[in-house]
C-alpha positions as CSV (number, residue, x, y, z in Angstrom):
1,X,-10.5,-3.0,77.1
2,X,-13.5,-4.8,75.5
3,X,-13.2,-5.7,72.0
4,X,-15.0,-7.7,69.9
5,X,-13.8,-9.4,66.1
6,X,-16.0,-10.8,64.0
7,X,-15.2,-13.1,60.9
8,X,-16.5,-15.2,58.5
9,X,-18.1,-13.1,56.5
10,X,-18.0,-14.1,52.5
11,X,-19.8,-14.0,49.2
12,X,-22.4,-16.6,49.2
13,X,-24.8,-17.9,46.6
14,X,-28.6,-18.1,47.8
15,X,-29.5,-21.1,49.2
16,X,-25.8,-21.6,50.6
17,X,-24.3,-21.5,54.2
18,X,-21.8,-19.5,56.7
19,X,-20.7,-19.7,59.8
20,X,-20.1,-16.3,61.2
21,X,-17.4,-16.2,64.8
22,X,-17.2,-13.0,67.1
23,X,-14.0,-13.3,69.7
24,X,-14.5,-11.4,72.8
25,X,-12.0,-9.8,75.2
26,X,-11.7,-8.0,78.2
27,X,-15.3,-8.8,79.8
28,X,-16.8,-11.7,81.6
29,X,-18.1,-13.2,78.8
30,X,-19.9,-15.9,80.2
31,X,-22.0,-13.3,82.4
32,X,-23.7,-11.1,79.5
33,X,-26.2,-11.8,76.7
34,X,-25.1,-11.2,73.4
35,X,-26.6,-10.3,70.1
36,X,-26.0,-10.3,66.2
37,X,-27.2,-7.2,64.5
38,X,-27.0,-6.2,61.1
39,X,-27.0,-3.2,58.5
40,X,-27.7,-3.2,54.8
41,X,-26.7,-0.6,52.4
42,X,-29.3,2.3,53.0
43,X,-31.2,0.7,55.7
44,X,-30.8,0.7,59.8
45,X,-29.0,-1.7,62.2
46,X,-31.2,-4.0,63.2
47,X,-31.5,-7.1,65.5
48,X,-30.8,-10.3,64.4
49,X,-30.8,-12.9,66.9
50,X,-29.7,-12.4,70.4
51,X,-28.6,-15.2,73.4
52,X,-29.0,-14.8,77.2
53,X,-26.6,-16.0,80.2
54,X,-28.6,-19.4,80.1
55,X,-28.6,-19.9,76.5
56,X,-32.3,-18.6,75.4
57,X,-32.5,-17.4,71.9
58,X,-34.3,-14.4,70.5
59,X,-34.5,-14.5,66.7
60,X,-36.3,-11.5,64.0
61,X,-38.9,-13.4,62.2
62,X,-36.8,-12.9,59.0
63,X,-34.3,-15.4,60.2
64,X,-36.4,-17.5,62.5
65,X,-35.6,-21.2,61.5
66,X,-32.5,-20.4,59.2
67,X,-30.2,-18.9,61.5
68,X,-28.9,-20.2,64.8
69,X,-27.1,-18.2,67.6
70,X,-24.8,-19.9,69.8
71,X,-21.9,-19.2,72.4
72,X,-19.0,-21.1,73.7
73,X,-18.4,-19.2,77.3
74,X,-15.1,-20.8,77.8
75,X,-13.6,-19.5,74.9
76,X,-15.7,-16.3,74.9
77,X,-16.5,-16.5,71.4
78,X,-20.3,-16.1,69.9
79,X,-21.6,-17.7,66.9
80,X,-24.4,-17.5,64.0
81,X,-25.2,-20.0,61.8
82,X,-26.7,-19.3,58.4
83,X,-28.6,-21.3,56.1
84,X,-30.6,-21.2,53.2
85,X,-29.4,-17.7,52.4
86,X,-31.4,-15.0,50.9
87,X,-30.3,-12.0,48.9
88,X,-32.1,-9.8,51.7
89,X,-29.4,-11.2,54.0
90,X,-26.8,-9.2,52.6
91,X,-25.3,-6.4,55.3
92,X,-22.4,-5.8,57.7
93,X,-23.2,-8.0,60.8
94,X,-21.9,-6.8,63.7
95,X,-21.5,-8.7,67.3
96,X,-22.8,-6.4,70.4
97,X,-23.1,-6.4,74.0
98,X,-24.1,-4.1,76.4
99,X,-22.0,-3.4,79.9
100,X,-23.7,-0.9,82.5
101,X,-25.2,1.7,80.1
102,X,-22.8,1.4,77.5
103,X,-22.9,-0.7,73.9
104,X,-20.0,-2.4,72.6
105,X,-19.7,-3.0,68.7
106,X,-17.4,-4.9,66.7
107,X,-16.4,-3.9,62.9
108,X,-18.1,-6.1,61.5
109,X,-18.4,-8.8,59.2
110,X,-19.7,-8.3,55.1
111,X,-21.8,-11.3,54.2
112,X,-22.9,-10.7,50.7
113,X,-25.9,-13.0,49.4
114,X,-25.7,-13.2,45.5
115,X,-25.6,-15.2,42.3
């Protein structure tokens, strides 16, 4: 059974940092991209940033050179770095992965941005 938990997911002030984890089970981690989306109140889910089976990196411009994506395949567990937070940041992230023709989703993680 593939499941995904994500965590680290806090209240922040803008301009501050998190470190958001995903743990993986019950897939070959190390054989699949992954991906970091997000959803605000109100507004879609939408792509964040997004690693391949070699470690290339795919990033929305919003995030481009704040956020880093990264993956430790022996422990199956995928990362994002955030820094210099924004109050736009604010949303559920969620880690994702698709197998075949079907998309995994975690529960997500709420990062609020606010002062």
């Amino acid at each position: 059974q593939v499941q995904f938990v994500e965590s680290g997911g806090d209240l922040v002030q803008p301009g501050g940092s998190l470190r958001l984890s995903c743990s993986t089970s019950g897939f070959t981690f190390s054989t699949n991209a992954m991906d970091w989306y997000r959803q605000a109140p109100g507004k879609q889910r939408e792509l964040v940033a997004g690693i391949g089976i070699g470690g290339n990196t795919i990033y929305v411009d919003a995030v481009k050179d704040r956020f880093t994506i990264s993956r430790e395949n022996a422990k199956g567990m995928l990362y994002l770095q955030m820094n210099s937070l924004k109050p736009e940041d604010t949303a559920v992230y969620y880690c994702h992965t698709t197998l075949g023709f079907q998309e995994f989703w975690g529960r997500g993680t709420q990062v609020t941005v606010s002062s």
